[in-house]
N, C-alpha and C positions, 0 to 999 in steps of 0.2 A: 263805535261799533253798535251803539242800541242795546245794550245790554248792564243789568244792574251790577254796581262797584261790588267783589267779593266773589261773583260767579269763576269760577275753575279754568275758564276759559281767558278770564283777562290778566291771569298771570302766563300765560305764554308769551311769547314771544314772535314778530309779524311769519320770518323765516317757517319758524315751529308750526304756526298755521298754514301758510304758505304748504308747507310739507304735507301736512295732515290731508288737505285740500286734492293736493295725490293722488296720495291714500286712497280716499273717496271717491275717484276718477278712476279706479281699480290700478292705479301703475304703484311694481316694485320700485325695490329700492334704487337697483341700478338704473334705470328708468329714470327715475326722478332726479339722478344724481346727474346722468346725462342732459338732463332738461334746465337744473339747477345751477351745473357748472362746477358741482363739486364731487367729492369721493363718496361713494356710498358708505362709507362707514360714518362720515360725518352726517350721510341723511337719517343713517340706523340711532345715531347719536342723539340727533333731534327727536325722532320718535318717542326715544327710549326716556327724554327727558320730559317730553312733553306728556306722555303716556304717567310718568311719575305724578308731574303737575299735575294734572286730572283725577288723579286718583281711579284711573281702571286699568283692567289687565290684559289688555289688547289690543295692538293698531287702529284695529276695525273700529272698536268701540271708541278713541280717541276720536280719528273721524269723524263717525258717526256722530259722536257730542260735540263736535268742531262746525257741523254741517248744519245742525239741526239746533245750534245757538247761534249762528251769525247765519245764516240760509235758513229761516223758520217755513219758508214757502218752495223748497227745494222737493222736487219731485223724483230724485233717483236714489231707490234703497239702496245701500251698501251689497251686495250680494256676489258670489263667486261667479266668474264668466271665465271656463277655459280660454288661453291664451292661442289654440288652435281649434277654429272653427271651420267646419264645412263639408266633415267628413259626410261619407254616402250613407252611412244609415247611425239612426242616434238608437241608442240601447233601450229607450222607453218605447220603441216603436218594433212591429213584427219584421221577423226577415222578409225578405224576397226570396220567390220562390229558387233563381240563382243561388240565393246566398243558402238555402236551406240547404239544396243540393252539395254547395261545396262543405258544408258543416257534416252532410251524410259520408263525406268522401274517407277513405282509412287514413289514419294522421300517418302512418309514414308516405302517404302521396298527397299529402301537404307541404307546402314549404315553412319553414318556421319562420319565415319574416313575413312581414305585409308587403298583401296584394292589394291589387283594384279590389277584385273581388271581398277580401277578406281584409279589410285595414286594420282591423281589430285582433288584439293577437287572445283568442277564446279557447287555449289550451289549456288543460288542468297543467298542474306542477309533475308528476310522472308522463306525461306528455313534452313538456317543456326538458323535463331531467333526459329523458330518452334521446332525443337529437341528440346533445356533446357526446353521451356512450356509444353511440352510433357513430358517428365520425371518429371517436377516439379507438375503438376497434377496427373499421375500417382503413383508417392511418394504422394501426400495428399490421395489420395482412397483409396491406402494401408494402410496407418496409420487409416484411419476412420472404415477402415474394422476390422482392429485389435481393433482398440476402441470397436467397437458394439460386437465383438466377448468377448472382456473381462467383458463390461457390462452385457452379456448376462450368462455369469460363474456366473459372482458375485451373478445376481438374481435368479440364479439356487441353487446357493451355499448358501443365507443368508436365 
């Protein structure tokens, strides 16, 4: 491995590297577990023991000390990459005048799911709580309407 007798790294084990290497490649556990041929619990397993070996308190940072002792000329930081890329506008960046417009629009002539337009769901929480109270009132008016509609047969009919 190139690396001196006693370093943290050379009590692991190939697998336990193997894994770690992953890790660093951004894939979860199931991921790996698929790639590895085993259960994820047994990848969570390796981690959790390799991570002991090491003496740190994090996947990442296992990795990372995994990458940057046997890859000392490795050029890719450890760093978070959403697993779903490609949406139409990134939040560091201004709307579009479209999108400003649909953000001006009254939230009850919003849909509360994603659109094209709006993929991103940008409701406060009393915005978000609103919808179900609204459906859930509307379901009881309905059912009371058909109530009064059937009572209304009945007393026609008996």
């Amino acid at each position: 491995m190139g690396i001196e007798q006693g370093h943290p790294v050379t009590r692991l084990s190939a697998v336990q590297i193997e894994t770690l290497r992953f890790v660093y490649a951004h894939k979860n556990s199931k991921e790996i577990a698929r790639i590895m041929g085993v259960s994820s619990h047994t990848v969570d397993e390796r981690i959790r023991t390799a991570i002991r070996k090491l003496g740190v308190d994090s996947r990442t940072k296992a990795a990372i000390l995994v990458a940057e002792t046997l890859d000392p000329n490795t050029y890719q930081p450890l760093s978070y990459q959403p697993s779903v890329i490609g949406f139409e506008r990134d939040f560091d960046h201004p709307l579009s005048p479209q999108q400003e417009d649909w953000q001006a629009t009254p939230m009850w002539l919003r849909p509360p799911f994603p659109t094209k337009r709006r993929p991103h769901n940008t409701d406060s929480f009393g915005e978000r709580l609103l919808w179900p109270v609204l459906i859930a009132m509307g379901t009881i008016m309905a059912f009371a309407a058909l109530y009064a509609v059937m009572l209304g047969l009945g007393a026609m009919l008996s």
